[in-house]
Each structure stands twice: as C-alpha cells, then as structure tokens.
C-alpha positions, -999 to +999 in steps of 0.1 A: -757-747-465-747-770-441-742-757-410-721-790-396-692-768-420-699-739-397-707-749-364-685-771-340-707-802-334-700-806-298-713-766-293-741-769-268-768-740-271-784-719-297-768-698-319-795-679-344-782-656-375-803-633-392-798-609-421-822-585-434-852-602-414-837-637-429-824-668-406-793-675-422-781-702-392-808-719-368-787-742-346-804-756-318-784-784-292-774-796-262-801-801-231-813-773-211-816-802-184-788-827-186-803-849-159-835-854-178-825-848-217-846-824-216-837-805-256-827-762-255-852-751-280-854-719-297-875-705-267-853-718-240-844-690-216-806-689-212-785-668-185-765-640-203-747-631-177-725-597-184-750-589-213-774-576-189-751-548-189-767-534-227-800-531-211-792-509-181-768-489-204-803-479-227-821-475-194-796-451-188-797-430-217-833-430-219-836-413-186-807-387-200-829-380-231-861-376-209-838-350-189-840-372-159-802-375-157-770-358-176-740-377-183-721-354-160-744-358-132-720-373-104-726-401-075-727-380-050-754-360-061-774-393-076-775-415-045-779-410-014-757-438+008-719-433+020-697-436-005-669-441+021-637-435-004-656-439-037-649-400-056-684-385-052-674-362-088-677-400-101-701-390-135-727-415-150-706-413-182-676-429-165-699-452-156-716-457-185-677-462-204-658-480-175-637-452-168-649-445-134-623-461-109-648-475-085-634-505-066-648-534-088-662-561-064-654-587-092-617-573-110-609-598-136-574-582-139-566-602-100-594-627-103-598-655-126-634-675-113-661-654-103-677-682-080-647-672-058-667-646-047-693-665-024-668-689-003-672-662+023-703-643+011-735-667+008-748-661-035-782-667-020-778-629-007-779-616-041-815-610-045-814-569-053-794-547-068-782-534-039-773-565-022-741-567-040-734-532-021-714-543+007-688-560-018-675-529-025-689-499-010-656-493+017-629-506-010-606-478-021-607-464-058-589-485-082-571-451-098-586-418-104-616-411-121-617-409-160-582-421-159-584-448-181-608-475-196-611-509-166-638-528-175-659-530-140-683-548-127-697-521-098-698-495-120-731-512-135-741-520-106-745-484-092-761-473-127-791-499-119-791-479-081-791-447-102-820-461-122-841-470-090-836-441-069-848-420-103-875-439-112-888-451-078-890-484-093-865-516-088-839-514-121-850-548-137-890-535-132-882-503-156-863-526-177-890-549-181-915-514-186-892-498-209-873-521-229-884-558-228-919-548-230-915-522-259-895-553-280-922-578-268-889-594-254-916-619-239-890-647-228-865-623-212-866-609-173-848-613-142-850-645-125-840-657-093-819-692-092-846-709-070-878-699-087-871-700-121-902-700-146-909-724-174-883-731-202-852-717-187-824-738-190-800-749-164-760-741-161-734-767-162-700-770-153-676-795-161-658-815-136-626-829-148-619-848-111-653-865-115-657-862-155-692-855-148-714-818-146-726-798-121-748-768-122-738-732-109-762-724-086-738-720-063-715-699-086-733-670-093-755-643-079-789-658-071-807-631-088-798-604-114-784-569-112-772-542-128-738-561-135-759-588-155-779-623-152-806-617-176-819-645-190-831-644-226-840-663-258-824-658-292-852-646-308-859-617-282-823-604-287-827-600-321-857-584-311-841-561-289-816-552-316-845-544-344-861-519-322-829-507-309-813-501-340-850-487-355-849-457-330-878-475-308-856-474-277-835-443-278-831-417-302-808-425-333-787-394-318-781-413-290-779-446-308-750-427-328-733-422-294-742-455-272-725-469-311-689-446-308-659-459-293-657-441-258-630-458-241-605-483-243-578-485-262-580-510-291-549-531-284-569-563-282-583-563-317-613-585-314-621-571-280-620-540-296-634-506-279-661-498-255-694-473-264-720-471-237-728-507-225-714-522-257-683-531-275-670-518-308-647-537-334-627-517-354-637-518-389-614-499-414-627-514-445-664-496-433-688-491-404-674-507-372-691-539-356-708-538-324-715-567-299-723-575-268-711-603-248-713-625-213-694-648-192-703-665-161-695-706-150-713-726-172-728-691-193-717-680-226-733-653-243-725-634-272-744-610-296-732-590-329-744-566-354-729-558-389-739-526-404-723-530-435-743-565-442-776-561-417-763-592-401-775-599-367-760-629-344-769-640-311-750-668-297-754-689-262-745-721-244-759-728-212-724-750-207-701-723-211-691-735-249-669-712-264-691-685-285-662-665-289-645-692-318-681-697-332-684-660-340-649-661-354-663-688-378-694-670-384-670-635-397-650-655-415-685-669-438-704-640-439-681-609-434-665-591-465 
C-alpha cells in the first residue's frame, strides 16, 4: 500500500495504525525542531493537549471501583476550598460527562484561541493543577447542574484536585503510578515547557504576517493539568489502549460504562457523544467508535478505536496539521 494515497504529504507528525497487533500505516514527518531539522521519529514525545483528559477520566473510575469515590459524591464534600458560586451538589459524574455547569475558564462556545488566556495571566503560572484555580473559582455557573452536555475545561481540572486530595499524591504522580507505569507508557508524563526531557518535540505556529513559525511556549499552560498537556508517543497510546481495552486498567464493567454515550446529543455526527473522558461515534451498522482527541496552538492529537475491525489509530502533529481530515481518510480505507 502506498501510503502517499492515504496520507496528505504536507501532514507534519506521526500518525501510527494498528490492527490486531499489526502496523497497517507507519508515517513519520515533519521536524520535531524546525530550527535545527531535527526529524519527529516514532519515539518523539508530542503534546496532546485535551487528550490528557482520558487519563484522569480512568484515574477517576479507578478510585470509584477501589470505593475511594462514588459517582454521586459531590464538590462540596470532595474538596475542601471555597467554591464561591460553584453548586457544591456538583457530582463527579457530571464531571466526568460535562454536564456539570462549572464556569469553564476556557469556553470554546465565546472563545476561539486559547493563548488568549495569558495576555493578562502569565502561562509560566501554570505549573499545578491548582494553579489554573483562580481562572475560575469566583465565576458564576454556566446553567444548572446536569442540565445539559458543555464540554468544559474546569470540570477536568477539579477531577485531577479530586484525585490529589484522595490520593495524597499530585494528579499526574498517580497517573504516572497507575496508568503510564502499568502500560509501560515509558515516553509519556507531564512536562513542564522549560525543562523538557529528551525527544520531545517542539510546537509551531504559523505566521501568515511573517510567513515564517513560531513556537507556543507562550500559548499554553507551562505545565499539564487535569484539562490536558500530556505528552506522548504513538506507540504508548496504543499501549494505553491494549491494556485499557484488556481490563488491565479498570474493570471491563467499567470499561462498558467509560464506553456508553453519557451526554451530548449527537447532532454533530462525527463529533458524536461523550462517555467518561471520551467520545463516541454513532455506529448503527455495529459497535460504536470511540476516540479521543486534542487541540492546542501548534497541537493536534487524535486517537480511535474500532471494535468491529480491532483497529487502533493514533494520530499527531506537533504543527497543529489537521488530524481530523486524516482520520476521515483513514475511515473511509479501512472502515466497512
């Protein structure tokens, strides 16, 4: 097969297809450092920016089937800082599905660029999960709780509180304990911006006024939280799927339920529905498609499972290259 037939040329990152423990596509390109053409290779550690968001949501229902938390278990009984106008009865569930209502310190329904954040809040800040706290702590509620599915940002970001003040232990700590660990998910972790470790590849952003790049350290939060900035390699998410899907993680109960649509309603088709920290394509024609998926200035992630063909796909471009079409591309080959 030639993947040229597949695969835009001009896509810059890795994109890594597996089915039944077989590589299918292997595309490596672009540089993980433009400056010095420096080559992404297949252990290149990419930001994933929202995807981060899959990982807390299994730290999550690990510590509900250890019966260190409930579903219905609410804020104000979970953490103990003012939650100013924030609905205390707020449930990890409604976290969990993004039905809480929690003012979102990032709504992508009013904002459109998420570096927009830090003209008047420094991103060097963000260096714990509770730094991104004062973002949103005294904003009102967006509309009452469980009223209906808003994807949100700050929603995740008090789940990784919820996981530190249970477990004693920073949220990307019991993620690298509990999950990366268990996967041998050796090239994935939290990394701060300025003290990155070997083989992670920059961020660019295109510049139309200069027709030149820029990277975007400057444009998101220094350092990972519950909301996302993981970085990863290809090979570890398909890791992290295997033992996920394998009942290494969580119980296939849970699995079952993290897998069901929860929330959201659908009308986007390819969007789709929203499980526990992932999303869900409606599949009439058999088992629904799952995937999970970031975006961030100069990140694109994007990672999808087909139970009807045991077809894994992990996609990234550390330029912000547009996963979304190549996955489109990759259904369109592969999918019956």
């Amino acid at each position: 097969m030639d993947i040229k037939e597949i695969i835009d040329s001009d896509f810059r990152g890795n994109i890594y297809v597996v089915q039944d423990g077989k590589v299918i596509i292997e595309n490596v390109s672009g540089f993980a450092d433009l400056a010095n053409e420096i080559p992404n290779t297949l252990e290149t550690k990419f930001a994933s920016a929202s995807a981060g968001k899959v990982f807390v949501a299994v730290a999550i229902l690990q510590l509900i089937e250890q019966g260190k938390l409930n579903f219905d278990d609410t804020l104000g009984k979970l953490l103990d800082i003012d939650l100013h106008d924030i609905d205390a009865d707020v449930t990890v569930e409604q976290l969990l599905n993004h039905t809480s209502g929690v003012p979102d310190y990032f709504d992508e329904s009013i904002m459109d660029e998420y570096e927009d954040l830090w003209v008047d809040f420094p991103n060097y800040k963000i260096r714990h999960n509770n730094d991104l706290l004062p973002l949103f702590i005294e904003k009102p509620m967006m509309y009452p709780k469980g009223e209906k599915f808003q994807y949100n940002n700050s929603g995740f970001v008090l789940l990784a509180s919820i996981i530190e003040k249970v477990t004693e232990m920073y949220f990307d700590k019991y993620l690298q304990t509990n999950i990366f660990d268990i996967c041998g998910m050796s090239g994935t972790g939290y990394y701060a911006l300025d003290r990155l470790p070997a083989k992670c590849a920059n961020n660019y952003i295109y510049c139309a006024d200069t027709d030149d790049y820029r990277t975007n350290i400057f444009s998101v939060d220094v350092n990972g939280t519950g909301a996302g900035g993981a970085f990863i390699t290809v090979k570890d998410i398909l890791s992290f799927w295997t033992n996920l899907l394998s009942g290494k993680l969580i119980s296939k109960e849970l699995l079952s339920k993290m897998f069901t649509k929860q929330s959201g309603d659908g009308i986007d088709a390819e969007e789709g529905y929203y499980g526990y920290g992932i999303w869900i394509i409606d599949n009439p024609c058999g088992k629904d498609f799952v995937y999970f998926q970031g975006c961030d200035p100069g990140v694109s992630f994007l990672s999808e499972y087909n139970p009807n063909n045991g077809m894994i796909s992990v996609l990234v471009s550390n330029y912000g290259d547009n996963v979304w079409k190549e996955m489109r591309k990759i259904r369109k080959k592969f999918y019956k």
